[in-house]
VOBASE-497053 format. One record per residue (C-alpha): x, y negated, z negated. Coordinates in steps of 0.02 Angstrom, whole numbers, padded with zeros to 5 digits, always signed. Example, Ala and Ser with C-alpha at 12.3 -4.5 7.8 and 13.67 -1.06 7.14 Angstrom:
2
+00615+00225-00390
+00684+00053-00357
END
This chain:
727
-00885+01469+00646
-00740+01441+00780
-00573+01502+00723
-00420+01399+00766
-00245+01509+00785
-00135+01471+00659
+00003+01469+00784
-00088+01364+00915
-00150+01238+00822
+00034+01195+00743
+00108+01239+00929
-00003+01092+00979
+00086+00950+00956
+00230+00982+01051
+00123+00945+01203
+00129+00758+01110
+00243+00625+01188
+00387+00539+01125
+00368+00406+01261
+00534+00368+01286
+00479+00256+01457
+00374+00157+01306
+00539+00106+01208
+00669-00048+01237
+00795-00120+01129
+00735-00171+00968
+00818-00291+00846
+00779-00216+00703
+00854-00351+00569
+00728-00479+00643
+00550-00522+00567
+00431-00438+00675
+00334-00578+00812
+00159-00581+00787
+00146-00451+00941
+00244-00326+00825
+00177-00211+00696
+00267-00251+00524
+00351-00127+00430
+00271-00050+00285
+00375-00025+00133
+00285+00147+00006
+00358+00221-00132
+00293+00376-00097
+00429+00477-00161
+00458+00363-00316
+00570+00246-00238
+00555+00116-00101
+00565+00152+00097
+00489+00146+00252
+00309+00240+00266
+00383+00299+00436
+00517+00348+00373
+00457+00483+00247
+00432+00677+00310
+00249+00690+00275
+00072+00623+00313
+00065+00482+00211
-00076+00335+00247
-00044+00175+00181
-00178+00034+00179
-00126-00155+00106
-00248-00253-00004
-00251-00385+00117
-00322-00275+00243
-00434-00210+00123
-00498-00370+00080
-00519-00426+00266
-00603-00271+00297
-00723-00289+00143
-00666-00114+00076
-00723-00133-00080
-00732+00056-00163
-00641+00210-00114
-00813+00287-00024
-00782+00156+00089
-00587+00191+00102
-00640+00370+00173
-00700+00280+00332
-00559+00234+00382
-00441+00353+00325
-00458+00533+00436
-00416+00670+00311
-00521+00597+00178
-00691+00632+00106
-00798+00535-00046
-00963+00608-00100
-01094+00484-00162
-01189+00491-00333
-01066+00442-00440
-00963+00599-00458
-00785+00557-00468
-00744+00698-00325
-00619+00669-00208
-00577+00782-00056
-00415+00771+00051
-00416+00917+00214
-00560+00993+00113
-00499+01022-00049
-00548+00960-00218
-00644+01045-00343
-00832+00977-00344
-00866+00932-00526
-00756+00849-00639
-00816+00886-00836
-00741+00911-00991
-00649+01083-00949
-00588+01048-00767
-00472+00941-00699
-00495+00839-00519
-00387+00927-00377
-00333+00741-00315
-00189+00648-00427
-00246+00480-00441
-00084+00361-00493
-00125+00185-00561
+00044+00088-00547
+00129+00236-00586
+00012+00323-00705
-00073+00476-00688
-00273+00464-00718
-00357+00627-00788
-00534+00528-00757
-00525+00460-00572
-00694+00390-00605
-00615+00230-00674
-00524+00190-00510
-00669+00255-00371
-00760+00103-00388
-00732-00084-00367
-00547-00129-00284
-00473-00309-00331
-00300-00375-00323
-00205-00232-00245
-00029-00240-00147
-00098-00067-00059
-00158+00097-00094
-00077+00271-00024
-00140+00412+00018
-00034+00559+00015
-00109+00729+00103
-00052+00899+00037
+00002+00958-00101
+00122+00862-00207
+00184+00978-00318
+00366+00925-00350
+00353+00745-00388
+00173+00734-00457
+00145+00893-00530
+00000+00922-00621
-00191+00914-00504
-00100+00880-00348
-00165+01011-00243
-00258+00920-00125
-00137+00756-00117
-00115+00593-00219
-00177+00411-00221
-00073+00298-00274
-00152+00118-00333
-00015-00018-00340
-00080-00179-00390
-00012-00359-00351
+00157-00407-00455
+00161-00601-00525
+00240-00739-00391
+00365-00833-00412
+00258-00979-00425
+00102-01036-00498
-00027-00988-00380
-00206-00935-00338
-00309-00851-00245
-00462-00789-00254
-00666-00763-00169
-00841-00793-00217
-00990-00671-00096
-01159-00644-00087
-01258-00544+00014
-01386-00400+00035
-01499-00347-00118
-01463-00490-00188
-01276-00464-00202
-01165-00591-00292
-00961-00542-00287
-00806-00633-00351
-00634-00584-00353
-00507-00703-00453
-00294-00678-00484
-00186-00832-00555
+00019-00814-00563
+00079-00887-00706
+00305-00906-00684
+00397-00890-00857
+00563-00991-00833
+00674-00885-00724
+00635-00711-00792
+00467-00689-00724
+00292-00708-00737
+00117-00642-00767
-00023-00628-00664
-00213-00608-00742
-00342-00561-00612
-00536-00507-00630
-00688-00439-00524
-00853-00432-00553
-01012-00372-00434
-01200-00373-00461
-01337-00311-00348
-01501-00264-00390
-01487-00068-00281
-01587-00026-00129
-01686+00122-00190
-01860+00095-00257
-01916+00193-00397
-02124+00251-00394
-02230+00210-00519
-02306+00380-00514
-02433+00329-00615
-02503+00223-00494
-02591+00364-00410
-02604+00509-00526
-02766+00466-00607
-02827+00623-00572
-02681+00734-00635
-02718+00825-00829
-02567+00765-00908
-02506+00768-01083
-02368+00665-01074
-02332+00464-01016
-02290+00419-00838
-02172+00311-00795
-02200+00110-00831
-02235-00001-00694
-02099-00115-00649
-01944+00025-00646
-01822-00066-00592
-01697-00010-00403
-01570+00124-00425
-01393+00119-00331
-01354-00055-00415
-01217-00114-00463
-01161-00207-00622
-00935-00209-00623
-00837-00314-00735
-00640-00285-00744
-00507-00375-00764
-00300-00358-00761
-00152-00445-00839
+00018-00380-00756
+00166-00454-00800
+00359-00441-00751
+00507-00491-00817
+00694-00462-00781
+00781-00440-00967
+00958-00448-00917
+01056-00402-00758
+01033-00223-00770
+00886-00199-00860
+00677-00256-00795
+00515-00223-00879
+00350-00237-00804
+00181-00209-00903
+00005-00180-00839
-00172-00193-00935
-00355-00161-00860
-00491-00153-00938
-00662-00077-00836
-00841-00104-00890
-00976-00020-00752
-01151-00012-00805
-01219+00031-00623
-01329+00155-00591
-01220+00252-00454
-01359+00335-00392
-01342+00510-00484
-01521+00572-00497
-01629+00534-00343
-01739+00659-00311
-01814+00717-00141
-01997+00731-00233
-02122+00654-00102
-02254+00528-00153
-02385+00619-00202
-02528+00649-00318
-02535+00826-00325
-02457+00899-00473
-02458+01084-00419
-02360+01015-00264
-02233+00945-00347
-02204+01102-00461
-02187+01208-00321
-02060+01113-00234
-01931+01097-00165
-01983+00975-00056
-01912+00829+00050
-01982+00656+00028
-02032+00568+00166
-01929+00400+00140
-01749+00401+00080
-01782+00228+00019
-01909+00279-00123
-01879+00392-00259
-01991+00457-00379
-01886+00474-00546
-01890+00436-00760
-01869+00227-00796
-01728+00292-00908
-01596+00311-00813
-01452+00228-00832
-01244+00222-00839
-01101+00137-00969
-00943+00163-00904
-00792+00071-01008
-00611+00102-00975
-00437+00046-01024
-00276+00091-00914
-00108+00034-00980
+00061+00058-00908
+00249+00004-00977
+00386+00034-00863
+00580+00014-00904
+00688+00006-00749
+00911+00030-00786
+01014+00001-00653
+01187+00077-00694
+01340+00085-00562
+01270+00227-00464
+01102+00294-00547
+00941+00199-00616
+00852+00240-00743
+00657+00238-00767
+00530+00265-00910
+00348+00265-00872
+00237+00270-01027
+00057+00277-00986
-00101+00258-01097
-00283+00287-01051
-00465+00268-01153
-00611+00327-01054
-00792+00329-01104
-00949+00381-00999
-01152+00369-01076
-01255+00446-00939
-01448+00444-00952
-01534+00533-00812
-01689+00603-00744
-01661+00797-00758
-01826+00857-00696
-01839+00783-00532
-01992+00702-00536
-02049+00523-00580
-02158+00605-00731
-02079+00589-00919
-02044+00763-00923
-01865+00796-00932
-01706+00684-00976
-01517+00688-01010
-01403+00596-01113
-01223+00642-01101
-01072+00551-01173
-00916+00603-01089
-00737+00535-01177
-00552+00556-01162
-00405+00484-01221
-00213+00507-01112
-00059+00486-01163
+00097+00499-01050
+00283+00485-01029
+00398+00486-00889
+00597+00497-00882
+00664+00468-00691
+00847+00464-00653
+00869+00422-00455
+01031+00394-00360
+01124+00414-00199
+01218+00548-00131
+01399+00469-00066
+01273+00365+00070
+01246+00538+00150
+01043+00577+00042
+00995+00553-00125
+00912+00627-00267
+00745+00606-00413
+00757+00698-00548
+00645+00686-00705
+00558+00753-00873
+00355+00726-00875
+00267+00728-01031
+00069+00720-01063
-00061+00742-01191
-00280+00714-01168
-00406+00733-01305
-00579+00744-01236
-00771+00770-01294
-00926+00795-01230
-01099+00772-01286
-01250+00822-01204
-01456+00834-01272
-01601+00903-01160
-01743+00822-01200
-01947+00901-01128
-02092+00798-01130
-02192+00932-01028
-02162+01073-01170
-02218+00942-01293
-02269+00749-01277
-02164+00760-01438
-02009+00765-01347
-01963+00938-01368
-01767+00953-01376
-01705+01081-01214
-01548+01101-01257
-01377+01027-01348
-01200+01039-01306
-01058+00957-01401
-00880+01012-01345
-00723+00964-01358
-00533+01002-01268
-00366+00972-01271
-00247+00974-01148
-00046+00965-01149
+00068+00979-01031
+00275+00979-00985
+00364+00970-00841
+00542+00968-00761
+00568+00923-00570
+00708+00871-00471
+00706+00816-00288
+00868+00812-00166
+00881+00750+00017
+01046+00765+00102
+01104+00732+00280
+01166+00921+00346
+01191+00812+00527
+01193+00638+00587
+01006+00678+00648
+00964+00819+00524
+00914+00786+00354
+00846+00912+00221
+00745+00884+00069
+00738+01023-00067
+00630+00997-00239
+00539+01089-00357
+00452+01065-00541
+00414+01185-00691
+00245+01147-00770
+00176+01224-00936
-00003+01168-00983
-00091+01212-01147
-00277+01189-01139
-00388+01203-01313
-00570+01220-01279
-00714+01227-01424
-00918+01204-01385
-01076+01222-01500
-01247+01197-01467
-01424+01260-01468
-01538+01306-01319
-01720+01344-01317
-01793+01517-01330
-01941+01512-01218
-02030+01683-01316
-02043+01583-01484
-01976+01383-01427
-01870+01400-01573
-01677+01331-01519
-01571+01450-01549
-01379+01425-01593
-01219+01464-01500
-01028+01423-01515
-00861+01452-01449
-00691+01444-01406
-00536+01459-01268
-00355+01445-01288
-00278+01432-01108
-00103+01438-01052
-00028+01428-00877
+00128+01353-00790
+00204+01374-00645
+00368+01342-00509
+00316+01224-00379
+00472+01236-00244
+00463+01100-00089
+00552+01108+00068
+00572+00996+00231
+00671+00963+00379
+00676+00804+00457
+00755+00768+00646
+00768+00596+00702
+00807+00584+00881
+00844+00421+00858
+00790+00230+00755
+00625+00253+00809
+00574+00451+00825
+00578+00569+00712
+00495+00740+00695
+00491+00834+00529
+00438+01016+00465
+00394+01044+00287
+00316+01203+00160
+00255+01127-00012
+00173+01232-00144
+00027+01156-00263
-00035+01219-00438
-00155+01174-00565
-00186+01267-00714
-00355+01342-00786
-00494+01285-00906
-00669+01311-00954
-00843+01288-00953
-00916+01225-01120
-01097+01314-01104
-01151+01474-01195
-01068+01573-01186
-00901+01489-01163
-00808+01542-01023
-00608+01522-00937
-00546+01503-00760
-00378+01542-00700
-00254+01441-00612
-00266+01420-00418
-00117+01406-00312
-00090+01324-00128
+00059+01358+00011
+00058+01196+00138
+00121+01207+00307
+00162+01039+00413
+00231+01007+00570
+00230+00843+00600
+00310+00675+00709
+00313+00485+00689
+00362+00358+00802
+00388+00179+00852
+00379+00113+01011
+00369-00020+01144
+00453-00138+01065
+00385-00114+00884
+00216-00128+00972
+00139+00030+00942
+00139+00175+00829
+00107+00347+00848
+00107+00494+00715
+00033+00658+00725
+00030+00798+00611
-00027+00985+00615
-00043+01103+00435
-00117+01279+00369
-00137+01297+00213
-00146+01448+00114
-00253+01435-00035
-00293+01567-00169
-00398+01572-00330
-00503+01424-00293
-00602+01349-00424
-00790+01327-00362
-00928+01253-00445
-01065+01387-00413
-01225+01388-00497
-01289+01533-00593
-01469+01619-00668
-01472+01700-00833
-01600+01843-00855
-01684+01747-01012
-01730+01585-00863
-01651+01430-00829
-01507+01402-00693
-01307+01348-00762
-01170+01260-00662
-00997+01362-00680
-00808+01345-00596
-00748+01509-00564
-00603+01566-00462
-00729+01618-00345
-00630+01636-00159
-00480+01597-00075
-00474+01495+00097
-00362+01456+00256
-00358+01281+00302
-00285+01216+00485
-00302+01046+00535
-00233+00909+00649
-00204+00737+00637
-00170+00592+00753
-00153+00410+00675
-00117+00286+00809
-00096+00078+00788
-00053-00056+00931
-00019-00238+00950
-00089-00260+01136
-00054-00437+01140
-00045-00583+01007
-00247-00575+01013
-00287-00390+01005
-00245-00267+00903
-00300-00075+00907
-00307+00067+00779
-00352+00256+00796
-00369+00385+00694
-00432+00563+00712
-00423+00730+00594
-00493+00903+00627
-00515+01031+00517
-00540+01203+00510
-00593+01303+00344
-00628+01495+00322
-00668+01534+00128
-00663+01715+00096
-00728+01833-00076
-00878+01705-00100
-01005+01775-00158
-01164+01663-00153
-01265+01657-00318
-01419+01807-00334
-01322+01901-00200
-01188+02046-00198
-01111+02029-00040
-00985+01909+00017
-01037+01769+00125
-00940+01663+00259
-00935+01481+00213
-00855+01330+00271
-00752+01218+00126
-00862+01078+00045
-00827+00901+00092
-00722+00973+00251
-00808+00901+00397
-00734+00976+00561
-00731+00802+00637
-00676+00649+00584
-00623+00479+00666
-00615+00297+00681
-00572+00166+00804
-00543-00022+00764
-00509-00160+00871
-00446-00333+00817
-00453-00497+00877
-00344-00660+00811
-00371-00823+00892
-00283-00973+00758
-00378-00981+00629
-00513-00853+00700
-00507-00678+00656
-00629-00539+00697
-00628-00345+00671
-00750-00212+00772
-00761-00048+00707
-00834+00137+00740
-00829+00271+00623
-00873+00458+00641
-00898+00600+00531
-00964+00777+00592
-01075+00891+00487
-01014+00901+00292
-01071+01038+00171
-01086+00962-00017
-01063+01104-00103
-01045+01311-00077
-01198+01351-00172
-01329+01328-00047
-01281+01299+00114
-01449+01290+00189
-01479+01143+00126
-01348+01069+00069
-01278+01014+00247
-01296+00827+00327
-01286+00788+00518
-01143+00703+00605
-01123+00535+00551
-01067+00369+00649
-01051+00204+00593
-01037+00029+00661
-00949-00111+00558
-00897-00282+00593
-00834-00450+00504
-00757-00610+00541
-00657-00731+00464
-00603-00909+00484
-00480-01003+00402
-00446-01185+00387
-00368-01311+00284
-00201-01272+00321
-00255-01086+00274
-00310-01136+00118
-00480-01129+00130
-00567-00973+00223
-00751-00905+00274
-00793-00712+00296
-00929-00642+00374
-00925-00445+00329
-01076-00336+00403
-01056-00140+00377
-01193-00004+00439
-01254-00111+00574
-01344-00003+00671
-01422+00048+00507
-01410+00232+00498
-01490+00330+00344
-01382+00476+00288
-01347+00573+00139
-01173+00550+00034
-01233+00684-00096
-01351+00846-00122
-01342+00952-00261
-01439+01074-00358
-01489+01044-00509
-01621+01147-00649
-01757+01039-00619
-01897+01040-00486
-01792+00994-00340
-01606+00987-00258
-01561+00794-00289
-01506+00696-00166
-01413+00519-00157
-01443+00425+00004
-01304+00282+00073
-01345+00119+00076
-01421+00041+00222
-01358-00100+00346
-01256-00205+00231
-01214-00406+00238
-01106-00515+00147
-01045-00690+00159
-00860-00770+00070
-00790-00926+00039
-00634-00883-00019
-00465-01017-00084
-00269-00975-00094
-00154-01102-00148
END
């Protein structure tokens, strides 16, 4: 492992150039020509202003770049976002500079604050799949303690959808495509008089999965077997079958005082892929028991015909805005129903042996109060009272054909939690020059966590299930201070230095016996610079961090002396984390257009201690590859538009358990799509091809109790055609 100096890698960038030779006079009140990069307006920091105006790495893509780009999920999103990393299989994890916790269950909470306009998500898993109708997504890196609060550690993602027109309007797509894909994408604005309007917007997507799943029993005539094999016909895994739709709706009540209102409802019975197995095609029982063992194509899996995933959600946001004289006033309330039936092969094998049925639910409730106002045109200030309650539960059976054609009941788990929380935070920035500006925050959080499982597992010396039960009462909070300087050399340079501090609390493991974690803690370092140049023609921001990170919570898998193998979090190490980033963008010309982006990281975990072994081991972070990067290059011609693009990703390790095998090679993708529009730019056709030189890797390996480590494969080259409207 190769060690970056913590004061190198930050002492790096000031070999970066401000290219002053690069700028002219700008007129910054115009619209930007077509030849000009347009401004991009975040609220980032709760209220409106410039992306590069903000003093930290903040990466902002618009839905209608999304859309041209046929980013459809936020797996894809990590493509072309440096900094970012998805695992496959249906997971729900989320890693930004290496950090996220890599399970999200009943006890645990996701290290990445997902926001849907303005709501905080305790279940990501409702937003990580199909995208539709957004204004733009951001991604904040590093901790954002102060503002967001609560699972912030590794960043935030903030998911603002499209606000009603003024007008009545359309727009919308209809796709098909590989494995017999068949996408649409639908919004209408409805105007209300002079007040405002609604707009009601849907998705749905349907493929039929590009995984085959083996008949076993087409070849295992000669196997002694007590139980059935699977049926013929199984149908492809990694389909898809989404269905969501949104009513948003905004209206101004007086002069002072504007509502807006947001509804979505989510229905996702896809099989994500959790569950392949890397079984090979064979015959040979004794083989396949004495895995593990890697099957020989990617594209064929043998596993159970019962697999299978219903996913329905509900987000719902009200938001009251105040203006008064000098302050405005904001409430936020925020309500979220969340349900999850999982079936799934837990053996590992295409034979009937061993099955899972979990039901995973929560319900969220939040409030936020946010008073905002200027400081005599010199800074300003956000200020606020956070308020949030969940109520989760969790169901889980074991069934075992191979104990007993019967099926013989494993194991049983039924848990449930409860989680409050409070918090305070205020943030101030304030000019202390004409170039120097300072930002000071910081938030109080108290969380209360209830935790209470029961179940039964199997005694292997009689086969008699045998009961267990218990309980956890958790309480943390915490100070999370924020500080920053920011220079600006002038309109279009600016250079900033920041320290931010992340928290989240415990929780617990609902398994027997029933176990606690503690609360793990990050420091953030960022030096960082953003600037304009060339006429508005080109951007260029770079940013270098450590990160000091204590009591992390790590999945880790352990074996009980009576058999079997257990998944626990435990505050099993703390890490350094340095990294740089580079995210550059030009307009070449009024044809050609060219974006870059590159991120390095490097991790050091220390105090892991790797399961069945006493002494401490030397691991890299999961999902912290050292290398990633993309390149993109544009072309507009009329009515003709085209996009080229290479992505790379260096060796990732899934998880800290086995890192053997757990690894996947570097990774480099080529994607490409076109569009034309005619009718007055009514009417358009897209072209969208992704993979195209049709590389197989792995988004996912895990272990699991079964007969093998499971694995879930990406998808391979990838087409899609549109014929899309807007009037």
């Amino acid at each position: 492992m190769i060690r970056t100096p913590k004061l190198s890698i930050l002492a790096s960038l000031a070999i970066l150039p401000i290219f002053p030779a690069l700028t002219v006079a700008q007129d910054t009140g115009a619209e930007p020509r077509s030849d000009q990069i347009e401004e991009i307006v975040v609220t980032a920091r709760k209220r409106d202003e410039a992306l590069n105006d903000i003093p930290s790495s903040v990466q902002v893509h618009t839905g209608a770049l999304m859309q041209e780009m046929a980013i459809t999920n936020v797996a894809d999103m990590q493509w072309v976002t440096p900094g970012l990393s998805v695992p496959g299989g249906g997971r729900g994890s989320v890693a930004i500079r290496g950090i996220s916790n890599n399970i999200s269950g009943l006890g645990s909470d996701p290290s990445t604050a997902v926001h849907y306009d303005g709501v905080y998500l305790p279940r990501p898993a409702l937003v990580l799949r199909e995208f539709y109708d957004l204004e733009r997504i951001e991604v904040l890196k590093g901790p954002e303690g102060t503002l967001y609060g609560r699972n912030a550690t590794a960043g935030v993602i903030n998911y603002i959808t499209k606000s009603p027109g003024e007008d009545f309007s359309f727009d919308g797509f209809i796709g098909t495509g590989s494995f017999d894909l068949v996408r649409s994408n639908l919004a209408v604005d409805i105007p209300m008089g002079d007040s405002g309007g609604i707009r009601i917007s849907g998705a749905y997507s349907k493929d039929e999965g590009y995984t085959e799943i083996i008949d076993v029993s087409e070849f295992a005539d000669d196997i002694t077997w007590e139980g059935p094999f699977t049926e013929p016909g199984s149908p492809e895994i990694d389909n898809v079958d989404y269905l969501s739709f949104r009513v948003k709706g905004e209206f101004d009540i007086s002069d002072t005082v504007s509502t807006r209102f947001s509804v979505q409802q989510i229905k996702d019975d896809g099989l994500v892929g959790r569950g392949q197995s890397n079984v090979p095609e064979t015959d040979n029982l004794a083989t396949i028991l004495a895995g593990p063992l890697q099957r020989a194509n990617p594209r064929r899996v043998s596993l159970d015909p019962v697999i299978s995933r219903d996913l329905d959600g509900l987000m719902a946001s009200v938001v009251f805005d105040v203006a008064f004289d000098e302050i405005q006033f904001r409430s936020v309330t925020g309500y979220v129903d969340y349900e999850d039936d999982l079936v799934s092969d837990t053996d590992g094998t295409g034979f009937y042996t061993e099955r899972g049925f979990n039901v995973e639910s929560s319900e969220f409730l939040s409030q936020e109060f946010q008073l905002s106002g200027n400081l005599g045109g010199t800074g300003s200030w956000t200020g606020g009272l956070y308020l949030s309650k969940e109520d989760l539960s969790q169901s889980a059976t074991l069934i075992d054909s191979f104990i007993d054609p019967g099926d013989t009941i494993f194991a049983t788990w039924d848990s449930t939690g409860e989680s409050k929380s409070a918090a305070i935070f205020a943030e101030v920035t304030f000019g202390i020059t004409d170039k120097l500006t300072s930002t000071i925050g910081g938030r109080y959080t108290s969380e209360d966590k209830e935790g209470l499982a029961a179940g039964e597992n199997l005694d292997f010396g009689t086969f008699l299930l045998v009961p267990y039960s218990g309980s956890v009462d958790i309480s943390d909070s915490a100070f999370t201070p924020k500080f920053a300087l920011q220079y600006e050399i002038d309109a279009d340079h600016m250079w900033y230095l920041s320290a931010t501090n992340g928290f989240k609390s415990g929780g617990f493991n609902p398994d027997n016996p029933v176990t606690s974690f503690g609360p793990e803690e990050i420091w953030a370092y960022e030096l960082g610079t953003k600037n304009t140049l060339a006429d508005r023609r080109v951007t260029l921001n770079a940013a270098a961090f450590f990160y000091d990170y204590e009591d992390i919570q790590l999945q880790t898998a352990f074996f009980p002396p009576g058999g079997g193998a257990f998944v626990r979090i435990t505050n099993a190490a703390s890490a350094e984390i340095t990294g740089l980033e580079l995210e550059f963008a030009a307009k070449l010309n009024e044809m050609f257009a060219l974006d870059l982006g590159v991120a390095h990281l490097n991790t050091s975990v220390d105090g892991y201690i790797p399961p069945g072994e006493t002494d401490e081991a030397s691991i890299d972070m999961p999902l912290a590859p050292d290398w990633q990067g993309m390149i993109g290059l544009d072309f507009t011609q009329g009515d003709f538009q085209a996009r080229l693009e290479y992505t790379y990703q260096s060796k990732i390790l899934f998880s800290p358990r086995a890192q053997d095998i757990e690894f996947e090679d570097n990774i480099g993708l080529v994607n490409a799509n076109i569009r034309y529009e005619f009718a007055d730019q009514t009417w358009y056709l897209a072209l969208i091809g992704r993979n195209l030189t049709d590389e197989t890797y792995l988004t996912n390996r895990f272990f699991f109790a079964g007969f093998s480590d499971l694995e879930t494969y990406a998808a391979p080259r990838q087409w899609e055609f549109r014929i899309g409207a807007q009037f």
